[in-house]
C-alpha positions as CSV (number, residue, x, y, z in Angstrom):
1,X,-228.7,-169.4,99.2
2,X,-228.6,-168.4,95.3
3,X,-229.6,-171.6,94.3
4,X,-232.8,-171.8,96.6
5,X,-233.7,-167.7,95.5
6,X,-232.7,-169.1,91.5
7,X,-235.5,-171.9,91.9
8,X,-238.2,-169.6,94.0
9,X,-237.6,-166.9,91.3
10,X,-238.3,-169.1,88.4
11,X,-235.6,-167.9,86.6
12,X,-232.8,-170.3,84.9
13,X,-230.7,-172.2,87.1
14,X,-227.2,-173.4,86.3
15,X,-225.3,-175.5,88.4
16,X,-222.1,-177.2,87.8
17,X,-219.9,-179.9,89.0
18,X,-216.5,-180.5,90.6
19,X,-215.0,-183.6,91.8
20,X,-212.7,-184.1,94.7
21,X,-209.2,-185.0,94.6
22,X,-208.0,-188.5,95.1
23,X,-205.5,-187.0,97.6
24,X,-205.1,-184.7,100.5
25,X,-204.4,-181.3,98.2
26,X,-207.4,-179.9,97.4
27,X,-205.8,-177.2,95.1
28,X,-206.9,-178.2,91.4
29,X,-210.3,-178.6,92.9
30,X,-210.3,-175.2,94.1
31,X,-209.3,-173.9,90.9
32,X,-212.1,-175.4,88.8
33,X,-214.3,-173.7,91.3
34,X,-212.9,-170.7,90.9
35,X,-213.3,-170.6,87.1
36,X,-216.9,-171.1,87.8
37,X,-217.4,-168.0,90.1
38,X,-220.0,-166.0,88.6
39,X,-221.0,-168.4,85.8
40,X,-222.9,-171.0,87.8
41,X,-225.6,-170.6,90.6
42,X,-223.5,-173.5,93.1
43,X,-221.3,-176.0,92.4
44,X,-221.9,-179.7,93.4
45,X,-219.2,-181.9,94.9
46,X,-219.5,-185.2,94.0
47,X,-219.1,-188.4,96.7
48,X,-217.4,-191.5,96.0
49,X,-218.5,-190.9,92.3
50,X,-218.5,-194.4,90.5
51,X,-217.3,-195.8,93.7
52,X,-213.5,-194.6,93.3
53,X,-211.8,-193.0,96.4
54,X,-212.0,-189.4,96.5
55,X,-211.8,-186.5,99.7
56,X,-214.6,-186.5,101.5
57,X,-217.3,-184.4,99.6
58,X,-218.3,-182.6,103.0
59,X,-214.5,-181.1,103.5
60,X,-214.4,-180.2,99.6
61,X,-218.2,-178.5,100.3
62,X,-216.8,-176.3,103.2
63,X,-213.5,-174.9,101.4
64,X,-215.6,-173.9,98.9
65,X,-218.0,-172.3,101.0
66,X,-214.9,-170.6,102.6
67,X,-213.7,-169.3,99.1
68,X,-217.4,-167.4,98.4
69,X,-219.0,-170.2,96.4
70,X,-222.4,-171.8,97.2
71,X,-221.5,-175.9,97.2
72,X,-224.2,-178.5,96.4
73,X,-223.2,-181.4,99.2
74,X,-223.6,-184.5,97.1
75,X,-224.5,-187.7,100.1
76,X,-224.8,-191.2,99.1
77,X,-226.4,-193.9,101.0
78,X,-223.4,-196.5,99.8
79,X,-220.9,-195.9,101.7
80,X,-223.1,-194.7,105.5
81,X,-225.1,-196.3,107.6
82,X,-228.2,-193.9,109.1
83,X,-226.3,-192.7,112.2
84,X,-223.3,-191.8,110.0
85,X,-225.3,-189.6,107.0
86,X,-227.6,-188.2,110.2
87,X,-224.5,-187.2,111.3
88,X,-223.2,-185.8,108.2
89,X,-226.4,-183.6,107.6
90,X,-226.2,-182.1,111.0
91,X,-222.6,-181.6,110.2
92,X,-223.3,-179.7,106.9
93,X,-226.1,-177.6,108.4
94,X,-223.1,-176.6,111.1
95,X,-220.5,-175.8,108.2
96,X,-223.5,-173.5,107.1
97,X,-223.7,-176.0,103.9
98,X,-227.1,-175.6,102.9
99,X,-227.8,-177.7,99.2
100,X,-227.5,-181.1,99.6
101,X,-228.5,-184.0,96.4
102,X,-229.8,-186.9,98.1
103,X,-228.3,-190.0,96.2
104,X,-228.2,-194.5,96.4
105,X,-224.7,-194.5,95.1
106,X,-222.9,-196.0,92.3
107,X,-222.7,-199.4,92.7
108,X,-219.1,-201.0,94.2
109,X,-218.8,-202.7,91.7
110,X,-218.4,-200.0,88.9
111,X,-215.0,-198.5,91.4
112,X,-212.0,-199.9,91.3
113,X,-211.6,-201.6,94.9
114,X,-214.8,-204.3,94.5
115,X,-213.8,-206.0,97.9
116,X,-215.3,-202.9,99.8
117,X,-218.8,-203.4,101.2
118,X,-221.6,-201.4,100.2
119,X,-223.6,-200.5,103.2
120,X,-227.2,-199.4,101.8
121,X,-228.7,-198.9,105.2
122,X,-230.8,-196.0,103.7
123,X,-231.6,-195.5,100.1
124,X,-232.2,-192.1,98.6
125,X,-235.9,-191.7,99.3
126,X,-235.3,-192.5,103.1
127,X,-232.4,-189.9,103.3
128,X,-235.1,-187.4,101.9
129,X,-236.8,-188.3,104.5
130,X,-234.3,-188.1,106.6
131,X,-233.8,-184.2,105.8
132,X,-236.9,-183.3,106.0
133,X,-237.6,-184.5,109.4
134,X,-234.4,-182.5,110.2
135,X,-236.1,-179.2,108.7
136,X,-239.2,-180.3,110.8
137,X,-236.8,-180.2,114.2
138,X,-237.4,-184.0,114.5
139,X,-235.0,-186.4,116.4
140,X,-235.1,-189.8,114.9
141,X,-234.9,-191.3,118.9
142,X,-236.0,-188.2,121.4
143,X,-238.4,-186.7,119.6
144,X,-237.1,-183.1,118.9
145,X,-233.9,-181.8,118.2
146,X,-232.4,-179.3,121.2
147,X,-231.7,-176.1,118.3
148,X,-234.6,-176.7,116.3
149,X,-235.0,-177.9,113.1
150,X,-232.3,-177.6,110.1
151,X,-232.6,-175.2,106.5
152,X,-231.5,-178.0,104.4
153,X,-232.4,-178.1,100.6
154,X,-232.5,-181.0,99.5
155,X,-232.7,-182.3,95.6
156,X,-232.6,-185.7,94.0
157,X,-231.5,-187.3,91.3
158,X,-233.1,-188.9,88.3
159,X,-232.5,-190.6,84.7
160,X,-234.6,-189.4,81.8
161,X,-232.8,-192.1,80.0
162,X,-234.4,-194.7,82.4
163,X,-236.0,-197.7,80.2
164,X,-238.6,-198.2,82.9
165,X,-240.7,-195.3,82.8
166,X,-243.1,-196.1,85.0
167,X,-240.6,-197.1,87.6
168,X,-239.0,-194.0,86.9
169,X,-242.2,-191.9,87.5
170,X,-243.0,-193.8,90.7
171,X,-239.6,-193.1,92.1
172,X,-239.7,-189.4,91.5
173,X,-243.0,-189.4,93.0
174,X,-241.7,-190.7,96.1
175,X,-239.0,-188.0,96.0
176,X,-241.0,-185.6,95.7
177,X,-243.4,-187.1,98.8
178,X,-239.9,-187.4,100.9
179,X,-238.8,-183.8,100.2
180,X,-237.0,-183.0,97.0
181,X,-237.7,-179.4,95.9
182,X,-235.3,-180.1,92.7
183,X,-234.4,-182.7,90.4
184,X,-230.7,-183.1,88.8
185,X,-230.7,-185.5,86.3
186,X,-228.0,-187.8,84.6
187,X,-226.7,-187.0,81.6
188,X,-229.2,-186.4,79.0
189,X,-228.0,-186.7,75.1
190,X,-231.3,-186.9,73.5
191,X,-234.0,-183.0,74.1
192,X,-236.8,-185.3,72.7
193,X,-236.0,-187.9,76.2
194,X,-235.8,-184.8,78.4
195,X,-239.0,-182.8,76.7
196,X,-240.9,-186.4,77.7
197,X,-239.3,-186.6,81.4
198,X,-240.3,-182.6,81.6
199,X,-244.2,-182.8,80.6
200,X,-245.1,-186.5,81.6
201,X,-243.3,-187.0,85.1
202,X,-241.4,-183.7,86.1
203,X,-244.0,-181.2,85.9
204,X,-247.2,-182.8,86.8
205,X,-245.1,-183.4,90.4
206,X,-244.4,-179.1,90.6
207,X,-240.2,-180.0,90.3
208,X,-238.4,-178.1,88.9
209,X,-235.4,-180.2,86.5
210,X,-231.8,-178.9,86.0
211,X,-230.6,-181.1,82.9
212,X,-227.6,-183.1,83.1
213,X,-225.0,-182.5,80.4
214,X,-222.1,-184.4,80.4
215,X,-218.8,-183.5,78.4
216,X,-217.6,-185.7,76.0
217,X,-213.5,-185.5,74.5
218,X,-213.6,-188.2,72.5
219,X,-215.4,-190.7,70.4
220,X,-213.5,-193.2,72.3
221,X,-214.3,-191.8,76.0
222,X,-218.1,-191.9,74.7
223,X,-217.8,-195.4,74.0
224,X,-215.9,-196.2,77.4
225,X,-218.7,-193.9,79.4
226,X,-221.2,-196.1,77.5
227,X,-219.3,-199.6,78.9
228,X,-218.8,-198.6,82.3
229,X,-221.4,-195.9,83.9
230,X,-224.5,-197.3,85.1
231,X,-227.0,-195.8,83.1
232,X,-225.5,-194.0,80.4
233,X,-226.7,-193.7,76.7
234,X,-224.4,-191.9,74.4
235,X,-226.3,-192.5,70.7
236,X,-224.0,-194.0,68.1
237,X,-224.9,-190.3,66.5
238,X,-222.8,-188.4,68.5
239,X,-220.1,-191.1,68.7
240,X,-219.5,-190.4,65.2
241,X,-219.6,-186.9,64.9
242,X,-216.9,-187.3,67.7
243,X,-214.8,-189.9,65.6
244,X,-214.9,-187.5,62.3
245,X,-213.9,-184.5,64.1
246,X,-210.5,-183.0,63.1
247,X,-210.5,-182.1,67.2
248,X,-212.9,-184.1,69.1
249,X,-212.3,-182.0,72.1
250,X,-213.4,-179.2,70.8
251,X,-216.3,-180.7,69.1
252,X,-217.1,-182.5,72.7
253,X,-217.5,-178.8,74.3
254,X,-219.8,-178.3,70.8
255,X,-222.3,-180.7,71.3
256,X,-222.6,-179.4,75.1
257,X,-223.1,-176.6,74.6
258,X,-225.8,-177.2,71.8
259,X,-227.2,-179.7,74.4
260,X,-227.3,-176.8,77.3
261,X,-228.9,-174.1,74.6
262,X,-231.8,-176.9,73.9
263,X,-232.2,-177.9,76.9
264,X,-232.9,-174.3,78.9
265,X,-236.1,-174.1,76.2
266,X,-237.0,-177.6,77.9
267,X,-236.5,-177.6,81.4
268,X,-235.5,-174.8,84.2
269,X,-232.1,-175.5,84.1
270,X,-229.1,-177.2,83.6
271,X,-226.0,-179.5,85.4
272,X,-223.0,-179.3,83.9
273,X,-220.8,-182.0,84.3
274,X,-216.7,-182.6,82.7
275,X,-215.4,-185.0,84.7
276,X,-211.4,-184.2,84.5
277,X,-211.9,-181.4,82.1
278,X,-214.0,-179.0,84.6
279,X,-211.7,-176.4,83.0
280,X,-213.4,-176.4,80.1
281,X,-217.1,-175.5,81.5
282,X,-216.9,-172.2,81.3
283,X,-216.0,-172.5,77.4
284,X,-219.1,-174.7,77.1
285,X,-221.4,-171.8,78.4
286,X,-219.8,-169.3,76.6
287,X,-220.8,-170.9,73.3
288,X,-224.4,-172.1,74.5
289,X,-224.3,-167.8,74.7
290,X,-225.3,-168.3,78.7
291,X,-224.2,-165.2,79.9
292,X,-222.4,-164.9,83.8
293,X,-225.2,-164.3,87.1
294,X,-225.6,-160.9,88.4
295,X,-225.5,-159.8,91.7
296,X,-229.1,-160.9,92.1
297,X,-228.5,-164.6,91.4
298,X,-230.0,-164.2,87.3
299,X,-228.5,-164.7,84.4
300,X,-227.5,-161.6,82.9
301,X,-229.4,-160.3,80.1
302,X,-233.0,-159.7,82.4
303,X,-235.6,-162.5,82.8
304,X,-237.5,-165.3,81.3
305,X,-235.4,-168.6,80.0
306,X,-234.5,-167.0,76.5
307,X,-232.6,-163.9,78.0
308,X,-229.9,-166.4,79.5
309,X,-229.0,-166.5,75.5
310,X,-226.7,-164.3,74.6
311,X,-227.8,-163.0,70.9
């Protein structure tokens, strides 16, 4: 479990993100993976992101636990009623999947097949909860499970950008009550947002934040992430500077990486996200100077936040 010895160590975490395919071949997603080995502490699968049809995230979890990588089992509430994500956990802890982000959902409406039902039987917080009476051996009917409890870690999710902070901070409180021992957060565009999230909510609760940086190729894509993600907040700023670049790709995997070198002085780590481009993650690291994890699950270059920087 790197990712659990990464956060008990206090040293800086990365994690990264892959998403399944919408199909039965699971080859590309492999790949990415694979580019990733040695660069990033565990690699989340997304589920049902923005309500599209993908591969279920448990399979995708358990190839690449069967290639050497550690996964992060992304589980949302949207799509599962109780029985079906208590199954699912049990399932995971099976598979020897170990990381699992505890999320709502995107809505249904934001996918592309709106006459689905969402099923919301759980929310987030209650799935925590759900995990950690796992851990404690609990059965939600007979009392105890027969094989004892499960070694699950589970995280959440939050948005620094969120323009209701105090709803924001009661949330992750609650989180943190059900069982998160990390927080992953959305993507994050603005250090001054995530330095406020860090000192004011984060920390006072002991959790320790991995900072969501999202990749951007174009002016263009900004402006359609900004129109159709729940939650997102891409400043006309960085629009801009994507619109006057002479390659806006490039300059996309620039501003990420100037976004993952601020934020590892703010928080204790960072989630990379590049949603169709996961190719291009390593690059993004390389220029933030993050150099690859040792044996030992740190970041080369010895210990402390500022040795992940390469000089």
């Amino acid at each position: 479990m790197r990712l659990l010895q990464a956060l008990e160590a206090g040293t800086p975490v990365i994690t990264a993100e892959v998403m399944p395919p919408r199909g039965s071949d699971a080859a590309l997603t492999l790949e990415h993976a694979e580019r990733l080995r040695g660069r990033v502490h565990a690699i989340n699968v997304t589920d049902g992101s923005r309500a599209v049809m993908r591969m279920s995230s448990l399979a995708v979890a358990r190839l690449l636990l069967d290639r050497g990588h550690e996964p992060v089992l992304q589980l949302a509430c949207r799509d599962r009623n109780r029985i079906a994500l208590q199954a699912d956990l049990l399932g995971a802890h099976a598979l020897g999947i170990r990381n699992v982000l505890c999320l709502t959902g995107d809505p249904v409406r934001a996918g592309d097949q709106p006459g689905a039902r969402p099923v919301h039987d759980l929310d987030s917080v209650r799935l925590l909860q759900q995990v950690s009476a796992f851990n404690r051996g609990a059965d939600p009917i007979q009392g105890e499970l027969p094989d004892g409890g499960t070694h699950l870690l589970a995280g959440a999710a939050a948005d620094p950008h969120s323009p209701s902070w105090s709803g924001l901070r009661s949330r992750l409180r609650r989180k943190q009550q059900a069982g998160a021992r990390f927080i992953q957060t959305q993507m994050v565009m603005d250090a001054a947002v995530l330095r406020r999230f860090q000192e004011e909510i984060a920390s006072p609760l002991g959790l320790p934040v991995l900072a969501g940086v999202f990749l951007l190729k174009s002016a263009r894509n900004a402006a359609f992430i900004n129109r159709v993600v729940p939650g997102a907040c891409i400043p006309q700023a960085i629009i801009d500077r994507l619109s006057a670049a002479a390659d806006p790709a490039d300059e996309g995997i620039a501003i990420a990486s100037e976004q993952v070198r601020s934020f590892l002085r703010i928080v204790r780590g960072v989630h990379v996200m590049a949603v169709k481009a996961e190719q291009r993650i390593p690059a993004i690291l390389d220029r933030a100077g993050v150099e690859p994890i040792s044996s030992s699950g740190q970041l080369g270059g010895g210990e402390g936040s500022a040795a992940c920087l390469a000089a």
